[in-house]
PDB file of the backbone (N, CA, C, O) and the ligand in Angstrom, with CONECT records:
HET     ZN  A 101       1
ATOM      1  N   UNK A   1     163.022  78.875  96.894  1.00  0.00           N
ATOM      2  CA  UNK A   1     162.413  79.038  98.215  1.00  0.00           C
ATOM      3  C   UNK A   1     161.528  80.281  98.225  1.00  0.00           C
ATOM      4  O   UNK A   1     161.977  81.305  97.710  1.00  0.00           O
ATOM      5  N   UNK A   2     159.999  80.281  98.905  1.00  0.00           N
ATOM      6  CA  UNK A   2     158.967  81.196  98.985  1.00  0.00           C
ATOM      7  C   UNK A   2     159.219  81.411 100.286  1.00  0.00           C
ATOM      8  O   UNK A   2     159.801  80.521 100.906  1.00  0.00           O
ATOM      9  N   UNK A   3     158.911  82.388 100.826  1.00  0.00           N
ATOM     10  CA  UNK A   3     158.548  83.086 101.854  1.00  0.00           C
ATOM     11  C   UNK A   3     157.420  84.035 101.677  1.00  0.00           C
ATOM     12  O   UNK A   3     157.333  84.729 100.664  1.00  0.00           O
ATOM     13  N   UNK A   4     156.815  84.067 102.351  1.00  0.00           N
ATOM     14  CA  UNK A   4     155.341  84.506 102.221  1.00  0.00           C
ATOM     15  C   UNK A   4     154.714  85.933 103.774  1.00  0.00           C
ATOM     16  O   UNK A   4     154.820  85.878 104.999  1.00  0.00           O
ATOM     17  N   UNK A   5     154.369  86.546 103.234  1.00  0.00           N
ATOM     18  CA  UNK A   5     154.475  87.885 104.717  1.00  0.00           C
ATOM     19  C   UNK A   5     152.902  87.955 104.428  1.00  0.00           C
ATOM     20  O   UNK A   5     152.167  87.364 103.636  1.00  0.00           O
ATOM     21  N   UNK A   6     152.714  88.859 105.338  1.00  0.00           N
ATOM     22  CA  UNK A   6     150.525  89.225 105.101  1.00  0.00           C
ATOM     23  C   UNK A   6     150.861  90.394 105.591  1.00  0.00           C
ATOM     24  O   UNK A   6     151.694  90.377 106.498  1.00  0.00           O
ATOM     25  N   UNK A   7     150.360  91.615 105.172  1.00  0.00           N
ATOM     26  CA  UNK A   7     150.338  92.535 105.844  1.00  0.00           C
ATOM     27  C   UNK A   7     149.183  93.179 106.045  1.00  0.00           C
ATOM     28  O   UNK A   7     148.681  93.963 105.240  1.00  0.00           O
ATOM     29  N   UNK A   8     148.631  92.807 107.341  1.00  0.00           N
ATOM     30  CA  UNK A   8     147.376  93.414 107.911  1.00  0.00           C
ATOM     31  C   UNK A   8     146.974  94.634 108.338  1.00  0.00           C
ATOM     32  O   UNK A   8     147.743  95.545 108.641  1.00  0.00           O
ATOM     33  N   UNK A   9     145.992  94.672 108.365  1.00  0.00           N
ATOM     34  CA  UNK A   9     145.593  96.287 108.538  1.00  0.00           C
ATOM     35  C   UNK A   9     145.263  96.325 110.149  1.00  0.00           C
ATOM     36  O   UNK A   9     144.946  95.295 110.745  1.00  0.00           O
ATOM     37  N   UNK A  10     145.377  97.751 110.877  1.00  0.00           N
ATOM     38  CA  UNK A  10     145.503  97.562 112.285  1.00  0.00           C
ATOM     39  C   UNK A  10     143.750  97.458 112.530  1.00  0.00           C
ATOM     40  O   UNK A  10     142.937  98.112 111.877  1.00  0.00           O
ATOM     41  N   UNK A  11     143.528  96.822 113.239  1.00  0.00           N
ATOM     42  CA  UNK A  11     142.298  97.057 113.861  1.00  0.00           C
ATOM     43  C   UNK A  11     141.734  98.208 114.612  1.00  0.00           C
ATOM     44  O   UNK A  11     140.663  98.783 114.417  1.00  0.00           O
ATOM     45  N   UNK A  12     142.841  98.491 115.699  1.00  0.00           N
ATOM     46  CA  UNK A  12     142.751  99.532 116.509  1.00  0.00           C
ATOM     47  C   UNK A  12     142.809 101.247 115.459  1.00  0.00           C
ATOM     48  O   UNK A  12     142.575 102.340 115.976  1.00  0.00           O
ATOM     49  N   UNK A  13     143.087 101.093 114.313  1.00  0.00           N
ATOM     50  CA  UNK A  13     142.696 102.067 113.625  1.00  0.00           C
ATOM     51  C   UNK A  13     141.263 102.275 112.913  1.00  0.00           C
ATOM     52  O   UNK A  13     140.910 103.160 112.134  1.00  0.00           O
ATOM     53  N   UNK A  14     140.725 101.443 113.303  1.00  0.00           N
ATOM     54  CA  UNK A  14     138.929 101.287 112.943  1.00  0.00           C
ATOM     55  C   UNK A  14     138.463 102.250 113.337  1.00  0.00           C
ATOM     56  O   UNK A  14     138.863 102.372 114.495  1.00  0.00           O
ATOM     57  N   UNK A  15     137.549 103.413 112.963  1.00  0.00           N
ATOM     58  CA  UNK A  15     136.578 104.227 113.283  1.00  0.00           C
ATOM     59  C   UNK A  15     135.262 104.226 113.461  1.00  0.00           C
ATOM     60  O   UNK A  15     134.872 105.348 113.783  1.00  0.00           O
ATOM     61  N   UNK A  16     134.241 103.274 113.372  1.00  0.00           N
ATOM     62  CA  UNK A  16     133.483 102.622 113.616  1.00  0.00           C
ATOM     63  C   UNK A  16     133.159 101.247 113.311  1.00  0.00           C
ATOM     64  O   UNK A  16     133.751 100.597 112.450  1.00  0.00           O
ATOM     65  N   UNK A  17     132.228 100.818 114.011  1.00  0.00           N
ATOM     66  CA  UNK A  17     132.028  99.227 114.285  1.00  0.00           C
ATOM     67  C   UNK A  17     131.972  98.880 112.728  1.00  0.00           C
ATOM     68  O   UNK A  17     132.372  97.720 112.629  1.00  0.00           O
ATOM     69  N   UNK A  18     131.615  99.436 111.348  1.00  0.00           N
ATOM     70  CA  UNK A  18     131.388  99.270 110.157  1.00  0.00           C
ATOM     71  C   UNK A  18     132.715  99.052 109.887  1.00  0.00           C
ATOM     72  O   UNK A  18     133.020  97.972 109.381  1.00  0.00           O
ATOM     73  N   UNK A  19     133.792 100.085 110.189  1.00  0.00           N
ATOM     74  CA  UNK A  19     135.216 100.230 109.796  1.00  0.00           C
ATOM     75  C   UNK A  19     135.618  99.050 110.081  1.00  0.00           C
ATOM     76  O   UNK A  19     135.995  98.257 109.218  1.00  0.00           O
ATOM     77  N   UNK A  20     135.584  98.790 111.351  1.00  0.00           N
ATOM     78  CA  UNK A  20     136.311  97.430 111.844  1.00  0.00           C
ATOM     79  C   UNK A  20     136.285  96.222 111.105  1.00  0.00           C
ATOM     80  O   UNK A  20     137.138  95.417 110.732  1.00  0.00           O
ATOM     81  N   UNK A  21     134.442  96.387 110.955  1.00  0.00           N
ATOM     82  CA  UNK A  21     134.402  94.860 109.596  1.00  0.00           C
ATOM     83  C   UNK A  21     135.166  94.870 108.569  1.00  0.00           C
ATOM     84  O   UNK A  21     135.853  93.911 108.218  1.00  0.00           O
ATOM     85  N   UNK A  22     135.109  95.949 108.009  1.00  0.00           N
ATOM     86  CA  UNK A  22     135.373  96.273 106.387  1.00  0.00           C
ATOM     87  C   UNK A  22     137.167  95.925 107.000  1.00  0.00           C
ATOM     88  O   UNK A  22     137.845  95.391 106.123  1.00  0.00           O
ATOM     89  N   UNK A  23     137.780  96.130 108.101  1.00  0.00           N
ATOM     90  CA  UNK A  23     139.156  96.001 108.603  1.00  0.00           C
ATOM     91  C   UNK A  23     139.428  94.423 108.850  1.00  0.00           C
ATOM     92  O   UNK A  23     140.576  93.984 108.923  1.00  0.00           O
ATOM     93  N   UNK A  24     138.339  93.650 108.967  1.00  0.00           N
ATOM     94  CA  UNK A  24     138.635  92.178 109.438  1.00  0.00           C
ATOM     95  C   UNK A  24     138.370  91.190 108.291  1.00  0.00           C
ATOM     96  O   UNK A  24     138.697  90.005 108.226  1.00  0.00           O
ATOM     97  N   UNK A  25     137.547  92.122 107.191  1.00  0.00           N
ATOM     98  CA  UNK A  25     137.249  91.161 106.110  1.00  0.00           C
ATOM     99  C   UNK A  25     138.326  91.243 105.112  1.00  0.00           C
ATOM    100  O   UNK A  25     138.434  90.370 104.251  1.00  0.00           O
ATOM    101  N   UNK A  26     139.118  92.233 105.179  1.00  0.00           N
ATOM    102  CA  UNK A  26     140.494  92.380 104.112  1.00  0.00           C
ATOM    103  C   UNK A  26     141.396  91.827 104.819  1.00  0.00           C
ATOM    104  O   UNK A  26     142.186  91.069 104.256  1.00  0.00           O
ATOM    105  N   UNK A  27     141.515  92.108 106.444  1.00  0.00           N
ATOM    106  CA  UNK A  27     142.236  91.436 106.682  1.00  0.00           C
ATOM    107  C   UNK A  27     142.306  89.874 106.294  1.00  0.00           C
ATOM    108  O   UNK A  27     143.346  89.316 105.943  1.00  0.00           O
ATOM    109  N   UNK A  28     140.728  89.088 106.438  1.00  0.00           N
ATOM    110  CA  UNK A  28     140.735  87.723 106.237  1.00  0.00           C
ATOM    111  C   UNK A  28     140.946  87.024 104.740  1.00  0.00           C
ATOM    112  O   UNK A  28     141.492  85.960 104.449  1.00  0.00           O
ATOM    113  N   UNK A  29     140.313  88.015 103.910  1.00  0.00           N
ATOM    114  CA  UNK A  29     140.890  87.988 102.798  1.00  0.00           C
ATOM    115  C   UNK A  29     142.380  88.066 102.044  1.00  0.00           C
ATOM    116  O   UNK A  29     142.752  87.634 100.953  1.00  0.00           O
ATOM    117  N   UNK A  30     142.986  88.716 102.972  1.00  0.00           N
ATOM    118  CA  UNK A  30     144.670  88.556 102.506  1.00  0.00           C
ATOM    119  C   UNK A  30     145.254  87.665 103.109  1.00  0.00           C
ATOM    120  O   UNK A  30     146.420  87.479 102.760  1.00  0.00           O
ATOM    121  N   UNK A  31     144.621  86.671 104.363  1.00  0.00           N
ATOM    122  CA  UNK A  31     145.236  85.528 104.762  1.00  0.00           C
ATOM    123  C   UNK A  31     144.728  84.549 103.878  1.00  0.00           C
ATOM    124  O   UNK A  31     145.385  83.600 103.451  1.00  0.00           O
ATOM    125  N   UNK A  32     143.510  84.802 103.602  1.00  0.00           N
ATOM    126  CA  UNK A  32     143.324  83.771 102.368  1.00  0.00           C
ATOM    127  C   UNK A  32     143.905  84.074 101.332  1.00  0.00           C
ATOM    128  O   UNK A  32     143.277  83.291 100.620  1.00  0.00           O
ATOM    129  N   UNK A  33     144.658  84.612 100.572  1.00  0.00           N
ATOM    130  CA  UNK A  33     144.918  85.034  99.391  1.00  0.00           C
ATOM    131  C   UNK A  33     146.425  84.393  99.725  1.00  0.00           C
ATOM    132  O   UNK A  33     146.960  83.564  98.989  1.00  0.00           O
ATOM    133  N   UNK A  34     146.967  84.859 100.835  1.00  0.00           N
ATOM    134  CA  UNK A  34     148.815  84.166 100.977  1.00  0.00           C
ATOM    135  C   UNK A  34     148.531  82.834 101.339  1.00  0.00           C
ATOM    136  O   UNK A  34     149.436  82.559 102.126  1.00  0.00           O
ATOM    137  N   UNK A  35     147.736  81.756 101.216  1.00  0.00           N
ATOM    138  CA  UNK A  35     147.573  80.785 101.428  1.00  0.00           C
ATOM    139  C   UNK A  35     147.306  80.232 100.557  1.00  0.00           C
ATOM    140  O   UNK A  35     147.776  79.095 100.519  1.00  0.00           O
ATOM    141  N   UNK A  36     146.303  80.730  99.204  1.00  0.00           N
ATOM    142  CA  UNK A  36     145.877  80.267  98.351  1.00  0.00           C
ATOM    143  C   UNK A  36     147.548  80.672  97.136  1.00  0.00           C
ATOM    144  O   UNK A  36     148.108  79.877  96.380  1.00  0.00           O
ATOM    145  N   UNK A  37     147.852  81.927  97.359  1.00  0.00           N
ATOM    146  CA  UNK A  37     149.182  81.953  96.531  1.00  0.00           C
ATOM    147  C   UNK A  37     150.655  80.543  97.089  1.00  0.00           C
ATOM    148  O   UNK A  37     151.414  79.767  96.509  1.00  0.00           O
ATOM    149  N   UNK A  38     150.436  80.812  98.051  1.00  0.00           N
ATOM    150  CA  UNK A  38     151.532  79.249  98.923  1.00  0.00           C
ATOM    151  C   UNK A  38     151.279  77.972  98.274  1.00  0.00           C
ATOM    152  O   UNK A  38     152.201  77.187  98.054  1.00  0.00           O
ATOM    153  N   UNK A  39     150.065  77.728  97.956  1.00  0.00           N
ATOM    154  CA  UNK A  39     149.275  76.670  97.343  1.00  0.00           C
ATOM    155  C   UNK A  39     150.021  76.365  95.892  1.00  0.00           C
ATOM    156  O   UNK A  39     150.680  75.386  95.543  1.00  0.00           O
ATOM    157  N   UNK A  40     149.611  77.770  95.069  1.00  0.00           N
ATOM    158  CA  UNK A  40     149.740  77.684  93.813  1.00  0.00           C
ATOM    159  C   UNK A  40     151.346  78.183  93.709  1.00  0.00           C
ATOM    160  O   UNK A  40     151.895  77.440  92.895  1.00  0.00           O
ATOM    161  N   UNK A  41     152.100  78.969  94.132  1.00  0.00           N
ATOM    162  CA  UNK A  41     153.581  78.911  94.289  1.00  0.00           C
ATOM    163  C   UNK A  41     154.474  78.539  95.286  1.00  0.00           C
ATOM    164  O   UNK A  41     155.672  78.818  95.236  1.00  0.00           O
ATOM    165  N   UNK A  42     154.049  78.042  96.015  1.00  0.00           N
ATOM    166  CA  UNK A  42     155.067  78.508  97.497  1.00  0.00           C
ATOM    167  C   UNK A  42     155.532  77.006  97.234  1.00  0.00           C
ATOM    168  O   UNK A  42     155.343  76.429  98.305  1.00  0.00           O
ATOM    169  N   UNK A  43     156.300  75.679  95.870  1.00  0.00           N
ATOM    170  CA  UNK A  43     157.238  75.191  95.780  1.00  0.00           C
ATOM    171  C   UNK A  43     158.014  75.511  94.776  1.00  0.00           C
ATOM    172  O   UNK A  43     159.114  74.961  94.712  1.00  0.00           O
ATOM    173  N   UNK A  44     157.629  76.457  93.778  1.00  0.00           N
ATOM    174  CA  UNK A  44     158.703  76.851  92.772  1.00  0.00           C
ATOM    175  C   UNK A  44     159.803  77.387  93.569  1.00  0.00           C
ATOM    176  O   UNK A  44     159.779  78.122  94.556  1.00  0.00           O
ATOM    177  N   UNK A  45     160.862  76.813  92.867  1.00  0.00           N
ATOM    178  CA  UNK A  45     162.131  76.819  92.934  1.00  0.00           C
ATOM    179  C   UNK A  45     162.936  77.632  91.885  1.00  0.00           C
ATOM    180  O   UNK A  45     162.614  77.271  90.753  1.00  0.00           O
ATOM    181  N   UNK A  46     163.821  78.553  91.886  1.00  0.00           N
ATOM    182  CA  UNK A  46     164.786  78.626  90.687  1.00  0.00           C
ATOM    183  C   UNK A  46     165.650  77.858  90.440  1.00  0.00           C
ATOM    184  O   UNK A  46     166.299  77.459  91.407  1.00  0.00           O
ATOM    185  N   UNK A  47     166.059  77.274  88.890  1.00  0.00           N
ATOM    186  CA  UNK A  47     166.857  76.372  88.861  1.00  0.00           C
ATOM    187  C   UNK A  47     168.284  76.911  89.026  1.00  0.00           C
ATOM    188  O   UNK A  47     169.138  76.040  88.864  1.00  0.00           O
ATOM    189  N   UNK A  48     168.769  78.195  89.324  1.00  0.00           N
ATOM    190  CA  UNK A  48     170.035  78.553  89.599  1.00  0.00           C
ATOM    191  C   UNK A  48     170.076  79.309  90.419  1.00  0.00           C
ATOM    192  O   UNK A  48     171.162  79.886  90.475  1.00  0.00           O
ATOM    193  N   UNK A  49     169.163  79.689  91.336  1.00  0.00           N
ATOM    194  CA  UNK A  49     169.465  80.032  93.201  1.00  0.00           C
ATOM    195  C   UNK A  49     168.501  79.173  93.729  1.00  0.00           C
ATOM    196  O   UNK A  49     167.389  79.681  93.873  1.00  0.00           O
ATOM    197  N   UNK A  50     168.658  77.768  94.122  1.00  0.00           N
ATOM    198  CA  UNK A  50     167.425  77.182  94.601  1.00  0.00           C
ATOM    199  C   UNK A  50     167.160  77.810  96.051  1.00  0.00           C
ATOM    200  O   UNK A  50     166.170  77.926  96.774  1.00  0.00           O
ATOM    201  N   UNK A  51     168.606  78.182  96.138  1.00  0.00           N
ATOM    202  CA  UNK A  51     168.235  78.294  98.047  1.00  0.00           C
ATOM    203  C   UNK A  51     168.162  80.203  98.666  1.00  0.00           C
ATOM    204  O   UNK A  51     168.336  80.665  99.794  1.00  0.00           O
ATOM    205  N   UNK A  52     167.803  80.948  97.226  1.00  0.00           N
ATOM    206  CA  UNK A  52     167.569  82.099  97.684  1.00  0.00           C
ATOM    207  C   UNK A  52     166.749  82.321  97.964  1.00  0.00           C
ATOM    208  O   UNK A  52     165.890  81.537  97.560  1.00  0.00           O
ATOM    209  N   UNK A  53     166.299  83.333  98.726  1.00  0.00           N
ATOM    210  CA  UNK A  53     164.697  83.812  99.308  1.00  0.00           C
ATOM    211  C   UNK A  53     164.133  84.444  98.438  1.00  0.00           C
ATOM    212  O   UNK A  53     164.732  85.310  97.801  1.00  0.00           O
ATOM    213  N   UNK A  54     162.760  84.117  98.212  1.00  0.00           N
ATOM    214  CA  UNK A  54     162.211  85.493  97.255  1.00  0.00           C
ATOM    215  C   UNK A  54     160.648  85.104  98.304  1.00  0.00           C
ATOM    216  O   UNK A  54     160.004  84.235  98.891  1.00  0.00           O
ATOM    217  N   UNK A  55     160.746  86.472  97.945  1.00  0.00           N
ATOM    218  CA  UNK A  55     159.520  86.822  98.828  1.00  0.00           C
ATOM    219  C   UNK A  55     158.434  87.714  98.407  1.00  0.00           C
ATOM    220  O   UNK A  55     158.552  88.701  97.681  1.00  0.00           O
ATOM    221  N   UNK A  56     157.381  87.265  98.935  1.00  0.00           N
ATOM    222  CA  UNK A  56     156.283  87.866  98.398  1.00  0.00           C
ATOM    223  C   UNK A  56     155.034  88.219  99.613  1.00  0.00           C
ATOM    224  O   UNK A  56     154.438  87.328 100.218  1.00  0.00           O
ATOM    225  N   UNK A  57     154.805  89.622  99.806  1.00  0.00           N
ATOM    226  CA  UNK A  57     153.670  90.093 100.314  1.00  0.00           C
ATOM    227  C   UNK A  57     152.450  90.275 100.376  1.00  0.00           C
ATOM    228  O   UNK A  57     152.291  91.351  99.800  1.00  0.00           O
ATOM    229  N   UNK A  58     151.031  89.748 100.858  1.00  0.00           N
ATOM    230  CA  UNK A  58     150.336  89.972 100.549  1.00  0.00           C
ATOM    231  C   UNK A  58     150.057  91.153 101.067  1.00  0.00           C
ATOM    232  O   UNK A  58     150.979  91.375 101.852  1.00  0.00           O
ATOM    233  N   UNK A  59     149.142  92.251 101.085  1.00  0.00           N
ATOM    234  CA  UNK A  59     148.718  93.356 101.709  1.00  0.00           C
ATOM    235  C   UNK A  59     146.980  93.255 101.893  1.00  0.00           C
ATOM    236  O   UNK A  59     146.328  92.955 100.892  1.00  0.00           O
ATOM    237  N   UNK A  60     146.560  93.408 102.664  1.00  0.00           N
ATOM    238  CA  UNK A  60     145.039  93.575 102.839  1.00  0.00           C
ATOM    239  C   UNK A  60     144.333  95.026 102.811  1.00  0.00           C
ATOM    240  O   UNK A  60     144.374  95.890 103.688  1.00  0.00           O
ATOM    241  N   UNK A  61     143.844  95.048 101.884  1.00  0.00           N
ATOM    242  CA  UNK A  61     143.015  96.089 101.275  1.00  0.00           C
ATOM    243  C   UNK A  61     141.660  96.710 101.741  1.00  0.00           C
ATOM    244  O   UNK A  61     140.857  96.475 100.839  1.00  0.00           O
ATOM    245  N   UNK A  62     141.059  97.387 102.733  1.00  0.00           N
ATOM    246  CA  UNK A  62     140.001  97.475 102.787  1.00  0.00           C
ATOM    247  C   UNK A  62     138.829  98.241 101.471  1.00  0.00           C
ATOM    248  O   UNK A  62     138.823  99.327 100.893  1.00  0.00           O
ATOM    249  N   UNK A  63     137.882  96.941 101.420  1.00  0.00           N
ATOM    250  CA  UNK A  63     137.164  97.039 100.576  1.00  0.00           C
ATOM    251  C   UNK A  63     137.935  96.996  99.570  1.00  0.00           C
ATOM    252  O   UNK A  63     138.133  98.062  98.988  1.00  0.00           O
ATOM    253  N   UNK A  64     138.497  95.948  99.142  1.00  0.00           N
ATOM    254  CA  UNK A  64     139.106  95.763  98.029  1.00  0.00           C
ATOM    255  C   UNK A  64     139.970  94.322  98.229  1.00  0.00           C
ATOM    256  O   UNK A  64     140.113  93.797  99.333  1.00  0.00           O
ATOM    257  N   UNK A  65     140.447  93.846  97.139  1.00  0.00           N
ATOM    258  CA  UNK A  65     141.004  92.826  96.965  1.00  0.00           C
ATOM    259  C   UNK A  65     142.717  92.852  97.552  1.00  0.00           C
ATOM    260  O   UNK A  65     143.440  93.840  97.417  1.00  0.00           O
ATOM    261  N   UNK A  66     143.173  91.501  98.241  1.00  0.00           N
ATOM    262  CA  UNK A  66     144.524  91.727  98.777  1.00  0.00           C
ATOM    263  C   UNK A  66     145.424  91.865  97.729  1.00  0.00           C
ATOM    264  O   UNK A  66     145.268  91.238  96.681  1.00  0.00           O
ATOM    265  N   UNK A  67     146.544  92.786  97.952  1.00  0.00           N
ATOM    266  CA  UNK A  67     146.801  93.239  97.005  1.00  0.00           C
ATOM    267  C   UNK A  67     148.304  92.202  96.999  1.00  0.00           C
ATOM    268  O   UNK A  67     148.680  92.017  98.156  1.00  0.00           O
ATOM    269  N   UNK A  68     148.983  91.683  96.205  1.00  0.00           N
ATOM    270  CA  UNK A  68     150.572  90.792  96.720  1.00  0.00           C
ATOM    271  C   UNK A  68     151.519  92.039  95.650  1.00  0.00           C
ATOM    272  O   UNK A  68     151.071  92.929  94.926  1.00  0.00           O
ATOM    273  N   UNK A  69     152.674  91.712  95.881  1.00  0.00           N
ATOM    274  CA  UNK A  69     153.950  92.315  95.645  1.00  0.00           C
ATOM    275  C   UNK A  69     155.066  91.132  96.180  1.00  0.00           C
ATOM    276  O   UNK A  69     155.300  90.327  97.081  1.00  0.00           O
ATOM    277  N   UNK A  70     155.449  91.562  95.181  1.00  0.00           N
ATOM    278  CA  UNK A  70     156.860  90.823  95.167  1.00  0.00           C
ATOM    279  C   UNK A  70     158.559  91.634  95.706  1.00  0.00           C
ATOM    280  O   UNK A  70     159.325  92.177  94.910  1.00  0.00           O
ATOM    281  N   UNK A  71     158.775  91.516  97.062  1.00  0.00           N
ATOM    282  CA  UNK A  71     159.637  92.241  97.819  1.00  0.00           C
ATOM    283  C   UNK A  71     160.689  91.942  97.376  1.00  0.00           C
ATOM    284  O   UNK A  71     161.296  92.838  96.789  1.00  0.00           O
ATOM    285  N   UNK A  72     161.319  90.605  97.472  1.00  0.00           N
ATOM    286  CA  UNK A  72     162.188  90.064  96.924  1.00  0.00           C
ATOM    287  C   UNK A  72     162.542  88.857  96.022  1.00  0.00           C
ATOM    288  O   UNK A  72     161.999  87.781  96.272  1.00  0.00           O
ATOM    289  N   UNK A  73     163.506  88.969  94.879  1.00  0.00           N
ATOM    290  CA  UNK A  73     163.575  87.728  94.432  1.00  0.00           C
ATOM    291  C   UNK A  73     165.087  87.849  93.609  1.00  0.00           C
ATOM    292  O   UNK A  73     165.660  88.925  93.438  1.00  0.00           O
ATOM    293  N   UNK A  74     165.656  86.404  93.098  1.00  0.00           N
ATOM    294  CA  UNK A  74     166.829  86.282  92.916  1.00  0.00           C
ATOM    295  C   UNK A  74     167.201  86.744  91.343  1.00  0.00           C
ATOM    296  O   UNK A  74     168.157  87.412  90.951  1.00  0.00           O
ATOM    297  N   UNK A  75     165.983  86.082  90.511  1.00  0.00           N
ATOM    298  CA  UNK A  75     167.012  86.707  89.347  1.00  0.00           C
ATOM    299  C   UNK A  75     165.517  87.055  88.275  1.00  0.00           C
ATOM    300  O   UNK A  75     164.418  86.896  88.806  1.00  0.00           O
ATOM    301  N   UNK A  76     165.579  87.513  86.822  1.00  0.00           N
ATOM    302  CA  UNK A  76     164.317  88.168  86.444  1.00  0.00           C
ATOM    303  C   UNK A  76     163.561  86.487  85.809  1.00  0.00           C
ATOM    304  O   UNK A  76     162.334  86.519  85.715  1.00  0.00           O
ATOM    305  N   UNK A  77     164.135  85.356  85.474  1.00  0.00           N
ATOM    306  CA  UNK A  77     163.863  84.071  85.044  1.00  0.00           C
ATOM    307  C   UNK A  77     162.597  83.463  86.047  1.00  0.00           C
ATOM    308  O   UNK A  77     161.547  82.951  85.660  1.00  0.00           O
ATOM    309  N   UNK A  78     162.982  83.657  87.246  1.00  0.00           N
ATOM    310  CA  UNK A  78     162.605  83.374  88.215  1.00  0.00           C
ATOM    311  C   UNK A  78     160.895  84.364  88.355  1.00  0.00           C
ATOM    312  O   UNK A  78     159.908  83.757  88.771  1.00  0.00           O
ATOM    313  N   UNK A  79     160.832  85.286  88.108  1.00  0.00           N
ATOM    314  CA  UNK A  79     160.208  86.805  88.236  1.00  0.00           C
ATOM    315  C   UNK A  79     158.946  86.168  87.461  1.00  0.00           C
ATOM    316  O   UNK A  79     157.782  86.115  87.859  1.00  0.00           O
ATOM    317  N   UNK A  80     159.459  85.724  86.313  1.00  0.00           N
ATOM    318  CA  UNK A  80     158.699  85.300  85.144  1.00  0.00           C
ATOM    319  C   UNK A  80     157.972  83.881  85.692  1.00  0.00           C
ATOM    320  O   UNK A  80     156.747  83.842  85.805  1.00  0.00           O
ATOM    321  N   UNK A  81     158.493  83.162  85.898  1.00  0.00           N
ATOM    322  CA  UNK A  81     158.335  81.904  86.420  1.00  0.00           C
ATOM    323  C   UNK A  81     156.733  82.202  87.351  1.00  0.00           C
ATOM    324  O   UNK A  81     155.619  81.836  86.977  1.00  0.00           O
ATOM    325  N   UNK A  82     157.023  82.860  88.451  1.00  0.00           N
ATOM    326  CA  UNK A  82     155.820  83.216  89.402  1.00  0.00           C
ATOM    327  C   UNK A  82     154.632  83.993  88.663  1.00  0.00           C
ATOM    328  O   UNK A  82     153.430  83.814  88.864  1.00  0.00           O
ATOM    329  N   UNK A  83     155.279  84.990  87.672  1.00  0.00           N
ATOM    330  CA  UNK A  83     154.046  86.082  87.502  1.00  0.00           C
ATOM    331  C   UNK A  83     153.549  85.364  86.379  1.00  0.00           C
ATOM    332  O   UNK A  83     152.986  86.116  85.583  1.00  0.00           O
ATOM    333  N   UNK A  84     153.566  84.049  86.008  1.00  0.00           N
ATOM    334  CA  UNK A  84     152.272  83.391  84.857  1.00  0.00           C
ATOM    335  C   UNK A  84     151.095  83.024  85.709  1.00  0.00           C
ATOM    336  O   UNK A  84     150.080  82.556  85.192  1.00  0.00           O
TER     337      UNK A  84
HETATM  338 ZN    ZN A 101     167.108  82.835  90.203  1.00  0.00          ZN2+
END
């Protein structure tokens, strides 16, 4: 089991109208990125905790690429499994 988080950047911390973009395009970019990762993992399963959570974060980066992390997961088989 995947579980999938986004972690966005605040808007209201924008310092100018430039900031804000550069704040809405990472943001949109890390919703695309946990969507496109859901795609390509979000049905792997482990074959010996099928029903544990592992979870994975994307983070949105301004001016830069979303960054993911892996918060939680059940065993290192599994670890391997996702990070090919
Ligand atoms: Zn496992």
């Amino acid at each position: 089991m995947m579980r999938f988080e986004v972690k966005l950047l605040k808007p209201e911390s924008a310092t100018s109208d430039e900031d804000l973009k550069a704040i809405e395009e990472a943001n949109a970019d890390a919703k695309k990125g946990m969507y496109h990762l859901k795609y390509l993992i979000g049905n792997i399963r482990c074959r010996k905790h099928p029903s544990s959570p592992n979870k994975i974060r994307i983070t949105a980066v301004k001016n830069g690429k979303p960054k993911p992390s892996i918060v939680s997961y059940c065993c290192a088989d599994f670890l391997s499994m996702i990070k090919t």
